[in-house]
C-alpha positions as a Markdown table, in Angstrom:
| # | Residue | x | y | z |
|---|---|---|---|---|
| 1 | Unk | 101.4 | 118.4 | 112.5 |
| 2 | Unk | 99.0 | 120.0 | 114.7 |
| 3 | Unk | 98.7 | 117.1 | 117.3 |
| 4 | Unk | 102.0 | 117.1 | 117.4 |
| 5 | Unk | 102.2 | 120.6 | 118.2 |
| 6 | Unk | 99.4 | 119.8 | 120.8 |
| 7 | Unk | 101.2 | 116.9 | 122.0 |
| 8 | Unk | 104.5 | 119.4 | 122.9 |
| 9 | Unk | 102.3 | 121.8 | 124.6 |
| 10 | Unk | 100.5 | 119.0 | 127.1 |
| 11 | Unk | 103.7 | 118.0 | 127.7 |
| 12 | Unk | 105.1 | 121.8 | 128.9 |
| 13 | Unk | 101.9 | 121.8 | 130.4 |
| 14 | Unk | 102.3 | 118.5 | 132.5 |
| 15 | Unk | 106.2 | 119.5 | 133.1 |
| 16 | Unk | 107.0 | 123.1 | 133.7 |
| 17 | Unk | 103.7 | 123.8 | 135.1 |
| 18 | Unk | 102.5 | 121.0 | 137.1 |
| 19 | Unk | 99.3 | 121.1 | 135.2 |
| 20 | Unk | 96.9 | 118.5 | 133.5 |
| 21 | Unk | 98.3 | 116.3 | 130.5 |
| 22 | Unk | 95.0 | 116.6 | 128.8 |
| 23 | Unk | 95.4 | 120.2 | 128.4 |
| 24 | Unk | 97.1 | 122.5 | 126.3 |
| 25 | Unk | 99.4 | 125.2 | 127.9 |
| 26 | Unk | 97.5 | 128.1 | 126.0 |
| 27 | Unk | 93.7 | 126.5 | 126.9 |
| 28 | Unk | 95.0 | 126.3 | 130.1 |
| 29 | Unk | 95.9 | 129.9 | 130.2 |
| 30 | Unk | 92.9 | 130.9 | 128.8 |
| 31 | Unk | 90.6 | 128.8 | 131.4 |
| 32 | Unk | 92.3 | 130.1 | 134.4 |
| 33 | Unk | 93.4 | 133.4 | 133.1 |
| 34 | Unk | 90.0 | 134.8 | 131.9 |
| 35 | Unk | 87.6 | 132.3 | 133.2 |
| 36 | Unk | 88.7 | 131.9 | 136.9 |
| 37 | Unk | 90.6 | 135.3 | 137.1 |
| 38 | Unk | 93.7 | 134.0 | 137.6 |
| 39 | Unk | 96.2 | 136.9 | 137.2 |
| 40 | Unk | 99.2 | 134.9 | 136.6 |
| 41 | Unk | 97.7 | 133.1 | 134.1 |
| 42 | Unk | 96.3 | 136.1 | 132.2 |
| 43 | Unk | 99.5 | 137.6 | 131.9 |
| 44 | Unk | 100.6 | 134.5 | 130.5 |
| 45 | Unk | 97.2 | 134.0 | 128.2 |
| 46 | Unk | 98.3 | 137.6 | 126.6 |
| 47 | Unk | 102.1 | 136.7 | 126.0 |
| 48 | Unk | 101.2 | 134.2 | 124.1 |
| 49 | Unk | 98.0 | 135.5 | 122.2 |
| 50 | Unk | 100.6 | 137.9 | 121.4 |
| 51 | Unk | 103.1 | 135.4 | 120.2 |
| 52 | Unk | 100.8 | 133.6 | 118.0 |
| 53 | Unk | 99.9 | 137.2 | 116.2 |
| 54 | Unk | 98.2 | 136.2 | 113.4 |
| 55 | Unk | 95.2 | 134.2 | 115.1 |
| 56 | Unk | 92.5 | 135.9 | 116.7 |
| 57 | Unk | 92.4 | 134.5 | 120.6 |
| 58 | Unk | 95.0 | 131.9 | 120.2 |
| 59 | Unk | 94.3 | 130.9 | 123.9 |
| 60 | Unk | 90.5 | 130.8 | 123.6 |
| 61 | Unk | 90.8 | 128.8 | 120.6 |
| 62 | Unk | 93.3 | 125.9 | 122.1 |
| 63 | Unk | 90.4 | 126.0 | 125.3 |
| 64 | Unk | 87.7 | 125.0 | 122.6 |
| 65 | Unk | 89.9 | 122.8 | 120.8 |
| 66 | Unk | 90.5 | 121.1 | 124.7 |
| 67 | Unk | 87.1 | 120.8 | 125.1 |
| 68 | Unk | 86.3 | 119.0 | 121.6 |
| 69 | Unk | 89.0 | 116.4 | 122.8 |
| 70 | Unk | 87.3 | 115.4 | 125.9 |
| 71 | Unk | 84.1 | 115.5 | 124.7 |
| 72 | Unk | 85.3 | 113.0 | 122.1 |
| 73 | Unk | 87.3 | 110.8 | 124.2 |
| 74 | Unk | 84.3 | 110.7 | 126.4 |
| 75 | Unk | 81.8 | 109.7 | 124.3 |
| 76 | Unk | 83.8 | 107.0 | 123.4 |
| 77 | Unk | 82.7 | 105.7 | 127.2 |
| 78 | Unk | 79.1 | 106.3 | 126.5 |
């Protein structure tokens, strides 16, 4: 269920926002919201750290979870 939710967000990701399709909407906001400044994308990284309520840095959490995916897709190459 949870890759399938992860799925639906690379896919809002790759089509409402021109982005990567190897990244999550909400890592994505985290990455250029807090760790490149962007301000658009901070305001979006708090809407929906907001909207998922009951986890503690939602956004930061789908970054790391990002992260773990391309290191494991990538050591499959090495």
């Amino acid at each position: 269920m949870l890759r399938l939710a992860a799925l639906g967000s690379q896919l809002v990701n790759v089509i409402a926002f021109d982005g990567s399709p190897d990244e999550t909407v909400s890592g994505r906001a985290y990455r250029q919201g807090v760790l490149q400044g962007c301000a658009k994308w901070e305001r979006r990284r708090r809407w929906i750290n907001r909207a998922f309520w009951w986890q503690t840095d939602h956004c930061r959490g789908s970054h790391l979870q990002d992260l773990r995916m391309a290191r494991a897709i990538t050591a499959l190459y090495d």
